[in-house]
C-alpha positions in Angstrom: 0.0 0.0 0.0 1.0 3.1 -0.3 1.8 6.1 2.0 -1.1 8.3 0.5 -2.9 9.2 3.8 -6.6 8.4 4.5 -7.3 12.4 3.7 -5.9 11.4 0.2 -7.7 8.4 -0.4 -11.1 10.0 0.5 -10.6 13.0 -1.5 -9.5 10.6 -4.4 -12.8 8.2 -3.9 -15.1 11.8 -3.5 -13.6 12.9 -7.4 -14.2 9.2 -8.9 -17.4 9.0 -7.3 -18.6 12.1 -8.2 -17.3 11.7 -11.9 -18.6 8.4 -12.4 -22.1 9.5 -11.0 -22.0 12.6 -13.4 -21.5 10.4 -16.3 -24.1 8.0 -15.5 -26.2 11.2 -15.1 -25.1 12.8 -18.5 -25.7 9.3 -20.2 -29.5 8.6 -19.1 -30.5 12.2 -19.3 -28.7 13.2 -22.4 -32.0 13.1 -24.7 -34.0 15.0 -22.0 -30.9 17.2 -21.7 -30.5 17.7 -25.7 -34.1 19.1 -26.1 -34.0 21.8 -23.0 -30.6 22.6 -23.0 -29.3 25.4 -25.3 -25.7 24.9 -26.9 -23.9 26.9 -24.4 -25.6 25.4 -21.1 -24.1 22.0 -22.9 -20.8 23.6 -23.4 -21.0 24.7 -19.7 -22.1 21.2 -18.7 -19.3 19.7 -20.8 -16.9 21.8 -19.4 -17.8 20.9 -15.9 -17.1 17.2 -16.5 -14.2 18.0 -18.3 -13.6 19.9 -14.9 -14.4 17.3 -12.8 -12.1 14.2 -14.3 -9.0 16.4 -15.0 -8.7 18.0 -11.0 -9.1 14.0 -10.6 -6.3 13.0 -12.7 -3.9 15.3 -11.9 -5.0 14.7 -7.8 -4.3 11.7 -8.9 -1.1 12.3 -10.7 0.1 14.5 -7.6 -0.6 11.5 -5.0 1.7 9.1 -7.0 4.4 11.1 -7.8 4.8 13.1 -4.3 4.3 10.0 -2.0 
């Protein structure tokens, strides 16, 4: 194991969860989404899960390479 501290792994298992349940999200409401939603709110929407994965990998990235 390594020496990522208990902090690190829940902050790591709050951005995986919270990605993952975003993209199950954008998957089952994308036709409801694609009729009500304007082309900028899904650029916004985009952007935020975009957001949301890349603070994950480079959390990630940070954990592995400063442990």
């Amino acid at each position: 194991m390594s020496n990522m501290s208990i902090s690190g792994w829940v902050a790591l298992g709050i951005f995986v969860l919270a990605g993952c349940v975003f993209e199950v999200l954008w998957m089952w409401g994308f036709e409801r989404l694609d009729k009500r939603m304007t082309r900028s709110q899904k650029a916004v929407v985009g952007g935020v899960l975009v957001s949301v994965a890349l603070v994950a990998l480079s959390y990630g990235l940070f954990q592995f390479y400063h442990r």
